[in-house]
DSSP file (Angstrom, degrees, kcal/mol; ACC not computed):
  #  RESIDUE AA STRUCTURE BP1 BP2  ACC     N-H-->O    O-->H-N    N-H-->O    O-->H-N    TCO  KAPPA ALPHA  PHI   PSI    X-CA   Y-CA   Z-CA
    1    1 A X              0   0    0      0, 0.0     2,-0.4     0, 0.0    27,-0.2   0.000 360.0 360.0 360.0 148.4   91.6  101.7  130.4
    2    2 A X        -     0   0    0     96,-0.1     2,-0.4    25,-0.1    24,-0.1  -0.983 360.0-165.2-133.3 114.3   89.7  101.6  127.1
    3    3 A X        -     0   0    0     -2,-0.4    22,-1.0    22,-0.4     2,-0.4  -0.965  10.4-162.4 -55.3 111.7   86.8   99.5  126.4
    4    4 A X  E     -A   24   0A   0     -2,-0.4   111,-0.4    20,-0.2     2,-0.3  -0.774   8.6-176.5-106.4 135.6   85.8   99.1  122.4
    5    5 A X  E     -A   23   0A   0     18,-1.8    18,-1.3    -2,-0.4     2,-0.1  -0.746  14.6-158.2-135.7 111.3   82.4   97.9  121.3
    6    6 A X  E     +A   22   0A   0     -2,-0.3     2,-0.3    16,-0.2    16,-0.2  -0.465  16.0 171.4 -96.0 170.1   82.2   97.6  117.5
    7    7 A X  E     +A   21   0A   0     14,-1.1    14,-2.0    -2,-0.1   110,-0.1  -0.966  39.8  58.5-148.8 167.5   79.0   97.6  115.6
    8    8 A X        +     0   0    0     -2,-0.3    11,-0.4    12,-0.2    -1,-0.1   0.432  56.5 133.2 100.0   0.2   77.7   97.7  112.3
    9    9 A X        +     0   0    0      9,-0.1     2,-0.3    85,-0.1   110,-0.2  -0.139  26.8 117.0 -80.0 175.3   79.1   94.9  110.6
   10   10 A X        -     0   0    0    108,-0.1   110,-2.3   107,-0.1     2,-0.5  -0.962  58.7 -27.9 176.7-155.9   76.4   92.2  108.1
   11   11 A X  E     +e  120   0B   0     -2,-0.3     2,-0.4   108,-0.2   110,-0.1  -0.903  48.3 164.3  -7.6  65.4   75.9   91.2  105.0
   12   12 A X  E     -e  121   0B   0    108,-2.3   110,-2.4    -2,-0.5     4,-0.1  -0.943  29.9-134.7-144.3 142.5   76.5   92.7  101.8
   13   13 A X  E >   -e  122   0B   0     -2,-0.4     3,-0.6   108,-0.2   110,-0.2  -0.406  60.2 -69.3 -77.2 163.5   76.8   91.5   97.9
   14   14 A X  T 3  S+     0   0    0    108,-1.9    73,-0.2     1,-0.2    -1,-0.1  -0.299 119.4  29.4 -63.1 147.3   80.1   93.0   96.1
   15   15 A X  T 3  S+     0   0    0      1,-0.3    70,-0.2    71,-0.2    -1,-0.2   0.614  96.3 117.1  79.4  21.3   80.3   96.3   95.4
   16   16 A X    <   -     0   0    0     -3,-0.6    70,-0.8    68,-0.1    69,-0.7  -0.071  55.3-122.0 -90.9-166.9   78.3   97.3   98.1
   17   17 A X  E     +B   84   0A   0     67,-0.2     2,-0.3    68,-0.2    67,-0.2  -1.000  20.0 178.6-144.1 148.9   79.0   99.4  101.2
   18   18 A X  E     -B   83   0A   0     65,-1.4    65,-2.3    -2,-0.2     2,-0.3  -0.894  21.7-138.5-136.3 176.0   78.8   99.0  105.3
   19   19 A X  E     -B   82   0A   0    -11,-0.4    63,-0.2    -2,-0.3     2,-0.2  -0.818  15.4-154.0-148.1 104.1   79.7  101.5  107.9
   20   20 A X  E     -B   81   0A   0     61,-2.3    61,-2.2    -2,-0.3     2,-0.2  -0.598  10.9-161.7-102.7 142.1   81.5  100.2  110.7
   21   21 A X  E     -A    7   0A   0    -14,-2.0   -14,-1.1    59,-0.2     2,-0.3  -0.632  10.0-172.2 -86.1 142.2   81.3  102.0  114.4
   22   22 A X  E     -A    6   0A   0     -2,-0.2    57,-4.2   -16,-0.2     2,-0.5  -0.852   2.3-167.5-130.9 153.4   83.1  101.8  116.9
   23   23 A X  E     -AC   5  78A   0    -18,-1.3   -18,-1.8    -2,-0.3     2,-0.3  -0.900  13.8-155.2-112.5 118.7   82.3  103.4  120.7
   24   24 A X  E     -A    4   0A   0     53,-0.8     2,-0.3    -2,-0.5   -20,-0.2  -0.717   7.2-139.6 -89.6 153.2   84.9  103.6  123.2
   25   25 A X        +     0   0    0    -22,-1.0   -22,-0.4    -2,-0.3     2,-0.0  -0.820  58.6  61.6 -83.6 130.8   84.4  103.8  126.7
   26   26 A X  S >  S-     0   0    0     -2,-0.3     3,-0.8   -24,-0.1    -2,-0.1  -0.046  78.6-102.8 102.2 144.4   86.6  106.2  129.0
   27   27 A X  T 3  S+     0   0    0      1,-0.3    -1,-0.1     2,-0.1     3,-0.1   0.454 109.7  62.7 -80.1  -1.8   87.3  109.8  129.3
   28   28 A X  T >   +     0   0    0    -27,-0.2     3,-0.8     1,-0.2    -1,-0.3  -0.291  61.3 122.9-114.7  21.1   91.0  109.8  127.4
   29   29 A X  G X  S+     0   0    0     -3,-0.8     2,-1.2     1,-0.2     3,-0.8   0.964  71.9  57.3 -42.8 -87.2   89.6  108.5  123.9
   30   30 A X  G 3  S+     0   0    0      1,-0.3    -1,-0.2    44,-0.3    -2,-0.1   0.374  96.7  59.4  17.2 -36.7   91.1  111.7  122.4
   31   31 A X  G <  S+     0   0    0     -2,-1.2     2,-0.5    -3,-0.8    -1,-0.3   0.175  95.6  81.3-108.6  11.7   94.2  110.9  123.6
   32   32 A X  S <  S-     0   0    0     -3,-0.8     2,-0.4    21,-0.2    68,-0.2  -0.756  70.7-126.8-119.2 150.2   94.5  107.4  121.6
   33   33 A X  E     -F   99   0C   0     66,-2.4    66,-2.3    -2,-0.5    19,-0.2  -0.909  32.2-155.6 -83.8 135.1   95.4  106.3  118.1
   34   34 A X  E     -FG  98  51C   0     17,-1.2    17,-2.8    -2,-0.4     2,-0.3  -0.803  13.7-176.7-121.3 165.3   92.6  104.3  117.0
   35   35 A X  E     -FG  97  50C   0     62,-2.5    62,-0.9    15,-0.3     2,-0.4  -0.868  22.1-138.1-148.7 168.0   93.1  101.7  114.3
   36   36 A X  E     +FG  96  49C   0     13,-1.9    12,-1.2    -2,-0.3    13,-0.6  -0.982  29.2 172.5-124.6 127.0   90.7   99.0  112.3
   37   37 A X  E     -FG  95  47C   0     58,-1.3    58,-1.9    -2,-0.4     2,-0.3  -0.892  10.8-161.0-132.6-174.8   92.4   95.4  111.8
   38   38 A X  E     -FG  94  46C   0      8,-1.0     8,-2.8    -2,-0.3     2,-0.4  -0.959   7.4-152.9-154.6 150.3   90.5   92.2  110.3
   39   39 A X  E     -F   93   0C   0     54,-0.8    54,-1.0     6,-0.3     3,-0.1  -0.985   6.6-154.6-134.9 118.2   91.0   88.6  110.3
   40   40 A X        -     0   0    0     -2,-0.4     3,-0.4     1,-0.3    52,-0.1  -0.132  41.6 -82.2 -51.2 147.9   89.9   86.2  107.9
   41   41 A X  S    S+     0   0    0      1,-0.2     2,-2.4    50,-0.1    -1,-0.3  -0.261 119.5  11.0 -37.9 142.6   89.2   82.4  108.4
   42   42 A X  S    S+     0   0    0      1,-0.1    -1,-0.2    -3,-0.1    -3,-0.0  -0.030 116.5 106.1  83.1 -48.0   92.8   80.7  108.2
   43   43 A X  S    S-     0   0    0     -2,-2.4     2,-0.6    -3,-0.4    -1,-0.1   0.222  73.5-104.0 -98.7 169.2   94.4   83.8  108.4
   44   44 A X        -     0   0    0     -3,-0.1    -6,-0.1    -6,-0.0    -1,-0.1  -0.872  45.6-102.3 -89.9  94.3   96.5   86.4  110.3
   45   45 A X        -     0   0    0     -2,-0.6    -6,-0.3    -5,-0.1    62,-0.2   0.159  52.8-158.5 -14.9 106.9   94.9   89.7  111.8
   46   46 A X  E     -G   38   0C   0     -8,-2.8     2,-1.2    60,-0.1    -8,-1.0  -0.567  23.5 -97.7-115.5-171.4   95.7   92.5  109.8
   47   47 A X  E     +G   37   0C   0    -10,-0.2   -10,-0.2    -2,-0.2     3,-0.1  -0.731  41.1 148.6-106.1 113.0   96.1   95.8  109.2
   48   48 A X  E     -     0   0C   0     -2,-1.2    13,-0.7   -12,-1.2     2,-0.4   0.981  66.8 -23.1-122.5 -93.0   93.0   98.1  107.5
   49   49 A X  E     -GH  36  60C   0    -13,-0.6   -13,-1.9    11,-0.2     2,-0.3  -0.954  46.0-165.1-168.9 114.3   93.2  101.6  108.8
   50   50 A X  E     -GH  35  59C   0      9,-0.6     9,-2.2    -2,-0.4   -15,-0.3  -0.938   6.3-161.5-123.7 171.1   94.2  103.5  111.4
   51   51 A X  E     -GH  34  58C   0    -17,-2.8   -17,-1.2    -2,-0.3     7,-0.3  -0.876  22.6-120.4-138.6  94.5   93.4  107.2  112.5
   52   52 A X    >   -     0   0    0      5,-2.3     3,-1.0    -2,-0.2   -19,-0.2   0.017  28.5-103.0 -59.1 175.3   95.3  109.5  114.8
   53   53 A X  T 3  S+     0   0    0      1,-0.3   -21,-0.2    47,-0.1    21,-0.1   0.828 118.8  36.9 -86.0 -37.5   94.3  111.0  117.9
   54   54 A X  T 3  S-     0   0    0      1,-0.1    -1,-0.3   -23,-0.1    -2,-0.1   0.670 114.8-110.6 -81.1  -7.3   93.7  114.8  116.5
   55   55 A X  S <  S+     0   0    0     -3,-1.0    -2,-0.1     2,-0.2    -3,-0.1   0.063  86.3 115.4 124.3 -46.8   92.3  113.3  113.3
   56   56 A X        +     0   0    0      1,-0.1     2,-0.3    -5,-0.1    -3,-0.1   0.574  59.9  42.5 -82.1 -11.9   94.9  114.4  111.4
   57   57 A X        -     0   0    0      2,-0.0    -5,-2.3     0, 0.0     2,-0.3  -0.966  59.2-179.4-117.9 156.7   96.6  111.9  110.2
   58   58 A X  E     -H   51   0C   0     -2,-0.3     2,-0.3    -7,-0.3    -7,-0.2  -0.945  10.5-156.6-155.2 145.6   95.2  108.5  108.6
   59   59 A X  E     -H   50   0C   0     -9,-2.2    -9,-0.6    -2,-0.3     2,-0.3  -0.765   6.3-159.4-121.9 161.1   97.0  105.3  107.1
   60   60 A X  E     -H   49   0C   0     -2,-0.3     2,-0.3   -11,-0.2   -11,-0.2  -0.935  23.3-123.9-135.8 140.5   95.4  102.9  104.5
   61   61 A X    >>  -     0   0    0    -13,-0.7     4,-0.7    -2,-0.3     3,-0.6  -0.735  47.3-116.2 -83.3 148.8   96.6   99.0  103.8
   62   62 A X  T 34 S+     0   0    0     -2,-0.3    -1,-0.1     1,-0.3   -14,-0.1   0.549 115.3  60.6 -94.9  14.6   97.0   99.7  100.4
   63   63 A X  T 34 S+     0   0    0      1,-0.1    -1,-0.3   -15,-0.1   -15,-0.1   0.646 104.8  51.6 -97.9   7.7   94.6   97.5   99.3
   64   64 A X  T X> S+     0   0    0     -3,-0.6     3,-1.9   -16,-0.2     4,-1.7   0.500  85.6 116.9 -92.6 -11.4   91.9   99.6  101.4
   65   65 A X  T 3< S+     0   0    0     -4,-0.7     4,-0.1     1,-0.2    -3,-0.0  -0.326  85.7   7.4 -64.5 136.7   93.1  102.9   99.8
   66   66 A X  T 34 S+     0   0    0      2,-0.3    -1,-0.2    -2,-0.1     3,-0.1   0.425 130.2  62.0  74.3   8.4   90.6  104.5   97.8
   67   67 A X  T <4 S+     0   0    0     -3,-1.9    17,-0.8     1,-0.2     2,-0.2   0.750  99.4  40.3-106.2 -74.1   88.0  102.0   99.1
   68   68 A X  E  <  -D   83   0A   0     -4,-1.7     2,-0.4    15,-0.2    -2,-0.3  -0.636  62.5-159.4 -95.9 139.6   87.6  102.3  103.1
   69   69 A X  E     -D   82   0A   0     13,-2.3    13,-2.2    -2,-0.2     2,-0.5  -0.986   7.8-161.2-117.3 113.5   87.6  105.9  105.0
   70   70 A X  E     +D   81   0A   0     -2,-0.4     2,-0.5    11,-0.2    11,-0.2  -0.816  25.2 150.7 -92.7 110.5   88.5  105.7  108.7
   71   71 A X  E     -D   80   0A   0      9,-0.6     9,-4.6    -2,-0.5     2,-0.4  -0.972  23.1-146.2-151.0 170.5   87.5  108.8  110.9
   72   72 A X  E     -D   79   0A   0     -2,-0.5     2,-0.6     7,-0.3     7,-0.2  -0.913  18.2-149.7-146.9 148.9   86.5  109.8  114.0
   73   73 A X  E   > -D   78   0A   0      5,-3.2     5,-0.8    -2,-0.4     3,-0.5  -0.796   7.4-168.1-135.5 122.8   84.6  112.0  116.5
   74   74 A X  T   5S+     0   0    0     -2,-0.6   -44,-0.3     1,-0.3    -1,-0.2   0.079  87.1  61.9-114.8  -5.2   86.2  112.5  119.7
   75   75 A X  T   5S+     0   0    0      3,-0.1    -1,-0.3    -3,-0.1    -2,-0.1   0.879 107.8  42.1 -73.5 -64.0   82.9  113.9  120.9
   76   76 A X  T   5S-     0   0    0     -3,-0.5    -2,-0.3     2,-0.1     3,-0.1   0.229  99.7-129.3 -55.9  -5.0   81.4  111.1  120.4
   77   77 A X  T   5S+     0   0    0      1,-0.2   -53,-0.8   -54,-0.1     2,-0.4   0.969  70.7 130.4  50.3  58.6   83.7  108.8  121.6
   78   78 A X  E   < -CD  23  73A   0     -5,-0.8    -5,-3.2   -55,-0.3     2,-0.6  -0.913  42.6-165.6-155.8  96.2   83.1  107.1  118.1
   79   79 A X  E     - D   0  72A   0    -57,-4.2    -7,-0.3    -2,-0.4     2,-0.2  -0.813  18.7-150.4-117.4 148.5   85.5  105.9  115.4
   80   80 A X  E     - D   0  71A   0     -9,-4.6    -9,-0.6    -2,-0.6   -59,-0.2  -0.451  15.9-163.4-107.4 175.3   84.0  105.0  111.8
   81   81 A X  E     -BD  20  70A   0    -61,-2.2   -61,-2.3   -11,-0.2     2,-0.5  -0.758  14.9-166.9-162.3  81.4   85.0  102.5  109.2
   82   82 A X  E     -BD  19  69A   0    -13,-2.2   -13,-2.3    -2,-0.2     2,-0.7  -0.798  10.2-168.5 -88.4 120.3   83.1  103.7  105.6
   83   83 A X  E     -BD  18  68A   0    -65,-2.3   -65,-1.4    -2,-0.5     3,-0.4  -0.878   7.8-177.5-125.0 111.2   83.6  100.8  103.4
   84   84 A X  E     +B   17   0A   0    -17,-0.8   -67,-0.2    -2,-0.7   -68,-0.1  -0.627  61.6  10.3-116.7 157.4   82.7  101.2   99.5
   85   85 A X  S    S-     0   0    0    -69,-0.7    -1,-0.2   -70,-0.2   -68,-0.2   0.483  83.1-152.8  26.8  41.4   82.9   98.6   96.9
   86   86 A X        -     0   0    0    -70,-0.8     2,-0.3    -3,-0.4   -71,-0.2   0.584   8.3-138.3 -27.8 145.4   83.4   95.9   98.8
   87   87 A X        -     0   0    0    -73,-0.2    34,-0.1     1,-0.1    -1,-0.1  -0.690  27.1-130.1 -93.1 138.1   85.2   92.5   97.8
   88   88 A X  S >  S+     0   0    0     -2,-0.3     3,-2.7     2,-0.1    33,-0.2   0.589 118.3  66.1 -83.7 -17.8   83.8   89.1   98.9
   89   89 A X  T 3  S+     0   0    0      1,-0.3    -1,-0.1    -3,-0.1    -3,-0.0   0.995  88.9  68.7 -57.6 -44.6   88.1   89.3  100.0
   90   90 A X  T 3  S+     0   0    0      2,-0.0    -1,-0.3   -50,-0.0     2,-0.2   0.250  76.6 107.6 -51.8  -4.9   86.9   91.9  102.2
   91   91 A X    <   +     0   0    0     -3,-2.7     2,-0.4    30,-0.1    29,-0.2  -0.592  45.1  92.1 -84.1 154.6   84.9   89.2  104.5
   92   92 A X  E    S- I   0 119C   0     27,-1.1    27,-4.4    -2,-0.2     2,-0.6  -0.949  81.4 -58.8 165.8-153.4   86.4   88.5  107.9
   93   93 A X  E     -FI  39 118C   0    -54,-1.0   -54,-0.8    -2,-0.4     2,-0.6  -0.929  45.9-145.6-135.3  85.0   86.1   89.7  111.3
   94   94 A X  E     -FI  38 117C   0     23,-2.0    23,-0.9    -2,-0.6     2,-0.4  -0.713  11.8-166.7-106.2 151.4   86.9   93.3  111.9
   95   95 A X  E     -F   37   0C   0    -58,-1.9   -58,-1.3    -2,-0.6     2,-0.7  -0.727   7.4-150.5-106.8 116.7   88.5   94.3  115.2
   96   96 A X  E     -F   36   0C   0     -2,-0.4    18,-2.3   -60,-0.2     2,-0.3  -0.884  26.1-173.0 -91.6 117.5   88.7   98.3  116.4
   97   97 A X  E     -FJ  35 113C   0    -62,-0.9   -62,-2.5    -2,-0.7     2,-0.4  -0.883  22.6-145.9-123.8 171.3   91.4   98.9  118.3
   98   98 A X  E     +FJ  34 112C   0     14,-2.1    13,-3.5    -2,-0.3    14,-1.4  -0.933  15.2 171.3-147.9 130.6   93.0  101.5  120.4
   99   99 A X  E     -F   33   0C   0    -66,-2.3   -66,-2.4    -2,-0.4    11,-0.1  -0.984  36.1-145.2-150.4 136.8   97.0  102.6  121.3
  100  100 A X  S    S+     0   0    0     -2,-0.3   -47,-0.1   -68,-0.2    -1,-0.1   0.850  79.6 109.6 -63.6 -47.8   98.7  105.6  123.2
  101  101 A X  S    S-     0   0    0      8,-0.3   -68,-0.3     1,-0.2     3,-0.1   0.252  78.5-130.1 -30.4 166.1  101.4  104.9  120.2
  102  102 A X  S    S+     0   0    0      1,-0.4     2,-0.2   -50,-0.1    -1,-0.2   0.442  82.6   1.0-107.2  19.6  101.2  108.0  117.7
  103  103 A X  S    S+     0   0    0    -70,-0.1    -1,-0.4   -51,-0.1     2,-0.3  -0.707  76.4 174.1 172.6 135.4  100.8  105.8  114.6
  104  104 A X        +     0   0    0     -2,-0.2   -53,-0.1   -70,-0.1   -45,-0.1  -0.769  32.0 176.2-177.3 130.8  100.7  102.7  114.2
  105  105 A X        +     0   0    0     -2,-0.3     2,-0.3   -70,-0.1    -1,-0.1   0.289  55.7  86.5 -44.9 -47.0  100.3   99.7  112.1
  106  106 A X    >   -     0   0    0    -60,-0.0     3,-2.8     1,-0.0     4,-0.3  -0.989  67.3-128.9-117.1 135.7  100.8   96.4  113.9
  107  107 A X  T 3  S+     0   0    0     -2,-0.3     3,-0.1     1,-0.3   -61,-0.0   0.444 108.1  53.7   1.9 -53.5   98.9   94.4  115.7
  108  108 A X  T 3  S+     0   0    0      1,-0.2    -1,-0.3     3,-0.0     0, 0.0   0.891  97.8  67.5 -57.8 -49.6  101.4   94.2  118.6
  109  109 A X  S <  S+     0   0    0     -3,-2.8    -8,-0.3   -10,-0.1    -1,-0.2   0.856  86.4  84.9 -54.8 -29.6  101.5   97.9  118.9
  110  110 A X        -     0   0    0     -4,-0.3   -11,-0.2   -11,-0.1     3,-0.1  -0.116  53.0-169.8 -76.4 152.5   97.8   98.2  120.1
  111  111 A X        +     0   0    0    -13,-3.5     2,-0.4     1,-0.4   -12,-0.2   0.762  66.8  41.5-132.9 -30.4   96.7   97.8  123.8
  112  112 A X  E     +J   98   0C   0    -14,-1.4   -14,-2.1  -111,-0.0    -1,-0.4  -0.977  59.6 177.1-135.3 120.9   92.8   97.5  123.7
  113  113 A X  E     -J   97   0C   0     -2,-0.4   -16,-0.2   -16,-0.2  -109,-0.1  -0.998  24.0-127.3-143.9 162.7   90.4   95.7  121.3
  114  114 A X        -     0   0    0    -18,-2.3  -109,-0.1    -2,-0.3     3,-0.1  -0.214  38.6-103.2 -91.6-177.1   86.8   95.2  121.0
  115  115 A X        -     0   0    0   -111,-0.4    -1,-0.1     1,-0.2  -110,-0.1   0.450  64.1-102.3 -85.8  -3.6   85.5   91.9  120.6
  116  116 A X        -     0   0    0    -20,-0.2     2,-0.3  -112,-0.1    -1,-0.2  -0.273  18.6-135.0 114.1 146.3   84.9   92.1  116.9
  117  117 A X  E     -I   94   0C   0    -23,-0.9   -23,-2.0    -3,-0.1     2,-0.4  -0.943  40.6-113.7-159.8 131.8   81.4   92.8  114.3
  118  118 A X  E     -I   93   0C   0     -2,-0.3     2,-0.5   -25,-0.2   -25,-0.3  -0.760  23.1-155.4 -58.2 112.9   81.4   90.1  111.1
  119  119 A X  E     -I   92   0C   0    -27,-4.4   -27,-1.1    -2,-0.4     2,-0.5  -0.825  11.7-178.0-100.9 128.4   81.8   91.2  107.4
  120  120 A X  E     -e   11   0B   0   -110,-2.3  -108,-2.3    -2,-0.5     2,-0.5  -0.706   5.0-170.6-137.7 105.2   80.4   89.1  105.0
  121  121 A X  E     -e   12   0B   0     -2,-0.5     2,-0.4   -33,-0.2  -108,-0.2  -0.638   8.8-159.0 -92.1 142.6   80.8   89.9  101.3
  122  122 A X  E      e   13   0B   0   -110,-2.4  -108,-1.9    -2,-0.5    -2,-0.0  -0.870 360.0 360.0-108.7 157.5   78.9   87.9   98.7
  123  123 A X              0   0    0     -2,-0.4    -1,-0.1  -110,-0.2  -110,-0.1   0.491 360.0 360.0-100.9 360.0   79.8   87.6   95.4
C-alpha cells in the first residue's frame, strides 16, 4: 500500500514556474514507477510525466517536453514536478501517482493516487 500526498501547487502568471512534491508513504517507494497526471475542468485526466523506479528512465506528454522535469529521491520518499514557463493551458488539478508497472502512461495502469494540489496559470 502506497499513500501519496501532493503539495506545492498555487498561483502563478505565464511564464512562470512551480515545483510540485509529492511524498509517499510506505517502505517499497523505490520499487514503484511514479507518474504526474492532470485534469482540467471539462476534461479527461491526463498524462504529464512519469519517472521510473531507479530514476532512469523518464517520459514527457509531448507538450510538457522541454517545459516540466519529473525526478525523484527514493531517500526521501519524494517525487518532484519542476514546471517552467507555464501556460494558463497548464491550469488544472495535478494528481501523483504510483504503479508496480515498469513504465507507464495511462491512467488505468496506475494503482495509487494522491488526492490532488491546484495549478492555476494566469495569463
Amino acid at each position: 500500500q502506497v499513500q501519496l500526498v501532493e503539495s506545492g501547487g498555487g498561483l502563478v502568471q505565464a511564464g512562470g514556474s512551480l515545483r510540485l512534491s509529492c511524498a509517499a508513504s510506505g517502505r517499497t517507494f523505490s520499487s514503484y514507477t511514479m507518474g504526474w497526471f492532470r485534469q482540467a475542468p471539462g476534461k479527461e485526466r491526463e498524462f504529464v510525466a512519469a519517472i521510473s523506479w531507479s530514476a532512469g528512465i523518464t517520459y514527457y506528454a509531448d507538450s510538457m517536453k522541454g517545459r516540466f522535469t519529473i525526478s525523484r529521491d527514493n531517500a526521501k520518499n519524494t517525487v518532484y514536478l519542476q514546471m517552467n514557463s507555464l501556460k494558463p493551458e497548464d491550469t488544472a488539478v495535478y494528481y501523483c501517482a504510483a504503479t508496480r508497472r515498469y513504465s507507464s502512461t495511462r491512467v488505468y495502469e496506475y494503482d495509487y493516487w494522491g488526492q490532488g494540489t491546484q495549478v492555476t496559470v494566469s495569463s
